[in-house]
C-alpha positions in Angstrom: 7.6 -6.5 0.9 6.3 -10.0 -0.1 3.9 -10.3 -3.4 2.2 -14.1 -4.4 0.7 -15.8 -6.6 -0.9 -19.1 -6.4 2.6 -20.4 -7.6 5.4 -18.2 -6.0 6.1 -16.0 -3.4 8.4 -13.1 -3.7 10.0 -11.4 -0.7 12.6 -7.8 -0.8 13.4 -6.0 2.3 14.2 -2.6 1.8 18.3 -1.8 0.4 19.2 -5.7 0.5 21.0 -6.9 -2.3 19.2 -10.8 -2.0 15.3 -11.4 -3.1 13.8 -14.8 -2.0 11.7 -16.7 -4.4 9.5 -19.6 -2.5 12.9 -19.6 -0.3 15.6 -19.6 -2.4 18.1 -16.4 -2.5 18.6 -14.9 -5.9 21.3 -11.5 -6.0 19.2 -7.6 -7.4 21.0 -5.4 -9.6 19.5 -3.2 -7.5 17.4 -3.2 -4.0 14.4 -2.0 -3.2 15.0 1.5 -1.7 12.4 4.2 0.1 13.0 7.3 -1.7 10.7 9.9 -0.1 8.1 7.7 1.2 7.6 5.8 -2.2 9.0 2.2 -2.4 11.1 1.5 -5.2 11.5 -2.3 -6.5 13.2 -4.3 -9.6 10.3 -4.8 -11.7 11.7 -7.0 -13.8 13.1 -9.1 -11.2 9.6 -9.2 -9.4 7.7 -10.0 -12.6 9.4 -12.2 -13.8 9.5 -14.1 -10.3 5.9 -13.9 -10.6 5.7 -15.5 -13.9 4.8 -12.4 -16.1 7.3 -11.5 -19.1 8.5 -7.5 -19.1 9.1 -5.0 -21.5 10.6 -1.7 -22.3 8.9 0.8 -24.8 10.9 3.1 -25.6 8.9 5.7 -27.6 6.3 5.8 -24.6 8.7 5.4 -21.9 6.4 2.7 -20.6 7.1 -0.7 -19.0 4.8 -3.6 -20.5 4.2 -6.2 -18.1 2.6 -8.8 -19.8 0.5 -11.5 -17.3 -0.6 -14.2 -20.8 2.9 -14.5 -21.8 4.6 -16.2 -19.8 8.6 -15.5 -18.4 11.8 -17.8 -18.6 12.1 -19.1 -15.1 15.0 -17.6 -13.1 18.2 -19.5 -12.8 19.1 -19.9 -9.1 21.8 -17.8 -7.1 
């Protein structure tokens, strides 16, 4: 799976353990995994590699990612 923006490029492949952002390895808590033909990813680590900021709400049960505000870059691998 590979998602851009004019800025970044993120790439997962399916139950690794290593994301690429514009090239550079960076460790998941958790791969990406196909769980009855629906593709799973870290959303926070793919937002955030995209330059959004995330949040959990937990009376909703409802992930918030926000696109204006912007994320604290991720620190390298």
């Amino acid at each position: 799976m590979t998602a851009r923006t004019k800025t970044a490029s993120v790439e997962l492949m399916l139950d690794s353990g290593t994301a690429y952002l514009n090239g550079k390895p960076y460790p998941l808590d958790v791969p990406a995994q196909l769980i009855q033909d629906a593709t799973y990813v870290p959303v926070r680590f793919v937002a955030e590699a995209l330059g959004a900021s995330i949040s959990w709400e937990p009376s909703a049960r409802l992930v918030v990612i926000n696109t204006e505000t912007p994320a604290k870059p991720l620190s390298e691998a």
